[in-house]
N, C-alpha and C positions, 0 to 999 in steps of 0.2 A: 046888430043882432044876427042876420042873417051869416056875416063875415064870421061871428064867432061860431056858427051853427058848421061854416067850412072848414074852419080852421081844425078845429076837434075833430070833425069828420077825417081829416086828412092826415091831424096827428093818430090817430087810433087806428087807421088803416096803416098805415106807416110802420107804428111800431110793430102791429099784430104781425106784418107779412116778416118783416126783418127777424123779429123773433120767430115767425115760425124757419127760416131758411136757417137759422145758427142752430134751433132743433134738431134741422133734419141733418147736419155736419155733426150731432152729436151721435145720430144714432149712421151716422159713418162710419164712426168711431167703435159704437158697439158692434158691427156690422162686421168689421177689419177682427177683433176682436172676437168673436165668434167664428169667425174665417180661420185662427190659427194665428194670427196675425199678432204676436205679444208687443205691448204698449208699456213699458213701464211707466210705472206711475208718475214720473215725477216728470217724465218726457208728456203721459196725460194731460197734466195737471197744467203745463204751459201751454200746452195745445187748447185746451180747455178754456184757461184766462186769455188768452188770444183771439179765439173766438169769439167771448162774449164782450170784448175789448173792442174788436172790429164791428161788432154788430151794432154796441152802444156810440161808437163814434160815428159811424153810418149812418143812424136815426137821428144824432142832434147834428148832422154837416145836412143833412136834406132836411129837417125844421129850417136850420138857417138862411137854405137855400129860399125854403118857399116861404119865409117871413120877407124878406129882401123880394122876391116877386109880387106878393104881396103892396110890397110899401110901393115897391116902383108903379106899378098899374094903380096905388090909390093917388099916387102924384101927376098922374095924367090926365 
C-alpha cells in the first residue's frame, strides 16, 4: 500500500516537472518568435515533436530507472 502510495507520488511528480520544462522550451519558441526570430513551420513543427519526443522518453527512462531501484532495495 504505502510502496504504491510512492510510487504514484513520484510518477506524478515526474511527469508534472518534465512536462512543465518542454512547456517552458515551447514558449522559447514563442519568445524567439515574438523576438523577430522567423521559425518556419515545418522547421516548428520538428522542433516541436522533438521536444515532446525527448520529454516523453525522459519520463518512461526515469520510471524505469526508479522501478529497478525500487526492486533492488525490495530484494535486500
Amino acid at each position: 500500500m504505502e510502496k504504491d502510495i510512492i510510487e504514484n507520488f513520484f510518477s506524478f511528480q515526474l511527469r508534472r516537472k518534465v512536462t512543465s520544462l518542454y512547456k517552458n522550451f515551447f514558449f522559447i519558441l514563442e519568445d524567439l518568435n515574438s523576438e523577430g526570430v522567423k521559425i518556419p513551420e515545418e522547421s516548428y513543427k520538428r522542433i516541436r515533436k522533438r521536444i515532446l519526443d525527448q520529454g516523453n522518453d525522459c519520463i518512461r527512462e526515469l520510471e524505469e530507472y526508479f522501478d529497478k531501484y525500487l526492486e533492488f532495495h525490495k530484494n535486500k
